[in-house]
C-alpha positions as CSV (number, residue, x, y, z in Angstrom):
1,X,0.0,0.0,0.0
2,X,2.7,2.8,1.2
3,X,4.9,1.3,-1.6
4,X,2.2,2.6,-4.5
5,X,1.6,6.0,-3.0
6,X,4.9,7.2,-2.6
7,X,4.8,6.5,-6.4
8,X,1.6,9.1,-6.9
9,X,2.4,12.7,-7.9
10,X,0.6,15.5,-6.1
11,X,-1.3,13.1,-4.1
12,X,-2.5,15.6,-1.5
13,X,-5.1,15.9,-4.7
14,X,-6.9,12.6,-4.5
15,X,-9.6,11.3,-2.1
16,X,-10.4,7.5,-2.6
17,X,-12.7,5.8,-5.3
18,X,-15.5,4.7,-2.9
19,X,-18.4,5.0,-5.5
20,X,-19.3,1.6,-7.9
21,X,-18.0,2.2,-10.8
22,X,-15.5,5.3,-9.6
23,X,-12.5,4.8,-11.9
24,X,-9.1,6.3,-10.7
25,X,-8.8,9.0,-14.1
26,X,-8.3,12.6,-13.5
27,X,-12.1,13.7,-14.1
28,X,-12.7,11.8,-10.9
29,X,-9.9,13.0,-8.6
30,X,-9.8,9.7,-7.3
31,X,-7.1,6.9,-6.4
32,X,-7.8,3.2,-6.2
33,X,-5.8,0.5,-5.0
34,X,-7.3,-3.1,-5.7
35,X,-6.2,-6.5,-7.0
36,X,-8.5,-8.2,-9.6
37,X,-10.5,-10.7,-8.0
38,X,-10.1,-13.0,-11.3
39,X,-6.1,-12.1,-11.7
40,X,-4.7,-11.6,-15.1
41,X,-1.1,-12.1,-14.3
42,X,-0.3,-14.6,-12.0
43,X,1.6,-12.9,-9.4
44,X,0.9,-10.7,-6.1
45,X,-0.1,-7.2,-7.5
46,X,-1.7,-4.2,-6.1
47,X,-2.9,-1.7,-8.7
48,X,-2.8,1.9,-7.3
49,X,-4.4,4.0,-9.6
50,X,-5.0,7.5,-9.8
51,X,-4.9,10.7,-12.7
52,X,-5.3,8.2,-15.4
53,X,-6.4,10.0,-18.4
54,X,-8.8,7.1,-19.4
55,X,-9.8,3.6,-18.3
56,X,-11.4,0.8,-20.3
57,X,-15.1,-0.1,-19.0
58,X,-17.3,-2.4,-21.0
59,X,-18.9,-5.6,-20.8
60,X,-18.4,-8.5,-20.5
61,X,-14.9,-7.4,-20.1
62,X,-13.5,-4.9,-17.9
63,X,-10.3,-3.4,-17.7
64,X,-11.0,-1.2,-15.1
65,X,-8.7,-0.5,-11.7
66,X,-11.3,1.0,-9.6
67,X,-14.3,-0.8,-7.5
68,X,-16.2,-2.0,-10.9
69,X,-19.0,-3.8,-11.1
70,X,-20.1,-5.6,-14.3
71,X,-23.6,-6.4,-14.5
72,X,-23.0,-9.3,-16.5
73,X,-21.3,-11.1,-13.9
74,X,-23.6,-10.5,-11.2
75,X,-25.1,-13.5,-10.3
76,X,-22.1,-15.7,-10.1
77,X,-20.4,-16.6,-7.0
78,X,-16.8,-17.3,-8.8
79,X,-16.2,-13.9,-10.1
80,X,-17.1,-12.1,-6.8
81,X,-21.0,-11.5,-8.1
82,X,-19.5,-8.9,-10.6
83,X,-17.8,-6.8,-8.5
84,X,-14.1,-7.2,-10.5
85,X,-11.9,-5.8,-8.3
86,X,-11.3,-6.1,-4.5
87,X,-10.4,-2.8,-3.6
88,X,-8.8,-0.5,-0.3
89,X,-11.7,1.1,-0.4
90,X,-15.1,-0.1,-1.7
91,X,-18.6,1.2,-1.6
92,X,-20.6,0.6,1.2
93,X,-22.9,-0.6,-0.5
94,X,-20.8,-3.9,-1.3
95,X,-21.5,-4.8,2.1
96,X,-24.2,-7.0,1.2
97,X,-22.0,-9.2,-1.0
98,X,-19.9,-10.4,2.0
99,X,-18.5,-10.2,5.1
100,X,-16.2,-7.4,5.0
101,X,-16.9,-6.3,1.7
102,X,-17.5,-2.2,1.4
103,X,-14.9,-1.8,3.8
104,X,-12.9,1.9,3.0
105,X,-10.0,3.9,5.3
106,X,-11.1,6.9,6.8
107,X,-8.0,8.6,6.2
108,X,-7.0,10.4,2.8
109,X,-4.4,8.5,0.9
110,X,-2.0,11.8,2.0
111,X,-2.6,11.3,6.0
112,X,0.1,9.1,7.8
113,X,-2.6,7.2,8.9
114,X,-3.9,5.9,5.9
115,X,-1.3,2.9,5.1
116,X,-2.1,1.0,7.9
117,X,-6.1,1.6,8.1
118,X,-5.9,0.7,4.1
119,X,-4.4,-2.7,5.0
120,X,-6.9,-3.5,7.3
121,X,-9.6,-2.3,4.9
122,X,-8.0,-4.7,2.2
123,X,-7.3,-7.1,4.5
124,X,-11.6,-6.9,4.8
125,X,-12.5,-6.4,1.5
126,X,-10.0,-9.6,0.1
127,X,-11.3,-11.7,2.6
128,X,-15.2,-11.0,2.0
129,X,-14.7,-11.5,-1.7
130,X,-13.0,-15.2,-0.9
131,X,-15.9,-16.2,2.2
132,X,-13.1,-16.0,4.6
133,X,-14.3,-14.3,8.2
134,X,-12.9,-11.0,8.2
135,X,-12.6,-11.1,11.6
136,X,-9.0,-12.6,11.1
137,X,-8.0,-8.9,9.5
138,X,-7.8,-7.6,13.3
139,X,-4.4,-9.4,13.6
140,X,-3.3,-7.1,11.1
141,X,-5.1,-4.1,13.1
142,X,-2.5,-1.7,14.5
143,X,-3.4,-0.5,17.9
144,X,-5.6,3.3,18.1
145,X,-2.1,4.6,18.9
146,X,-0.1,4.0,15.8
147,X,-2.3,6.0,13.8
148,X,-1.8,8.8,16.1
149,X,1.9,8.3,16.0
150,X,2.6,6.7,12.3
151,X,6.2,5.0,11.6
152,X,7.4,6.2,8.4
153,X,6.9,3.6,6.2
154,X,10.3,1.4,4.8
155,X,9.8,0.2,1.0
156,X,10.6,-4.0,0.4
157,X,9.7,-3.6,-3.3
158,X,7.0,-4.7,-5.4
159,X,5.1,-6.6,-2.7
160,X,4.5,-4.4,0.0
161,X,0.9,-4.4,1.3
C-alpha cells in the first residue's frame, strides 16, 4: 500500500474511489488500489491507480482498476457476483455481497494514517470477496495509537501491502 503511494504525484489531490464504478482517471480526482478478483497475471499485484487520463469499461470485459461492477457477472459466485476488483476502499454498499466487503480507510491516501487503516480495509474487503471471516484482518489491526503516531513507512519492493 505505502509502496504505491509514494509513487503518486501531487497526491494531497486525490480522495479514494469509494463510489461503484469510480474509476481512478483525472475527471474523478480519485485513487484506487485493488487487486483483480479474477487475476490476469499470475503474481501478487496491487494496482494503485490515480490521474489516469482514461480507463477501459465495458462488458463482458473490464479493464478497469477502480471498484467496478459488471452487471453481467452479477449472479455468479466465482467472479465475486460482478464486483471485479477487490479494492482498499469499496462502496458501502458492497456490504451485502460479503462479510467485510464495502470496507474503505477513513484517512485520505496523504494522511500518515492511511497505510495502515488501508491494509486492514484490504485485509476486509479480500477476505469477503474469498468467504473467509474478516474477523482474522484484526491481527493485522494496528493498535488506536499508531495511527496517532505513524512510523514512516520502509519500502521492500513490489510486494509491500
Amino acid at each position: 500500500v505505502a509502496g504505491g503511494l509514494r509513487q503518486v504525484r501531487r497526491l494531497d489531490a486525490f480522495g479514494s474511489c469509494a463510489a461503484e464504478n469510480e474509476e481512478p482517471t483525472a475527471a474523478s480526482g480519485c485513487l484506487a488500489q485493488c487487486f483483480h478478483v479474477v487475476p490476469d497475471v499470475w503474481y501478487l499485484h496491487l494496482h494503485t491507480t490515480a490521474g489516469a487520463k482514461d480507463i477501459r469499461a465495458a462488458q463482458p470485459y473490464n479493464a478497469g482498476l477502480g471498484p467496478s461492477f459488471n452487471a453481467s457477472e452479477a449472479s455468479d459466485p466465482a467472479t465475486a457476483f460482478g464486483r471485479y476488483n477487490a479494492c482498499v476502499c469499496e462502496p458501502r454498499a458492497w456490504a451485502a455481497a460479503g462479510r467485510g466487503r464495502g470496507s474503505c480507510p477513513e484517512a485520505r491516501p496523504s494522511d500518515a494514517a492511511y497505510p495502515a487503516e488501508a491494509a486492514h480495509a484490504l485485509c476486509r474487503n479480500v477476505a469477503g470477496a474469498s468467504g473467509v471471516d474478516p474477523r482474522l484482518c484484526h491481527a493485522c489491526r494496528p493498535p488506536a495509537s499508531t495511527y496517532l503516531n505513524p512510523r514512516p513507512a520502509r519500502s521492500r519492493g513490489v510486494f509491500d501491502v
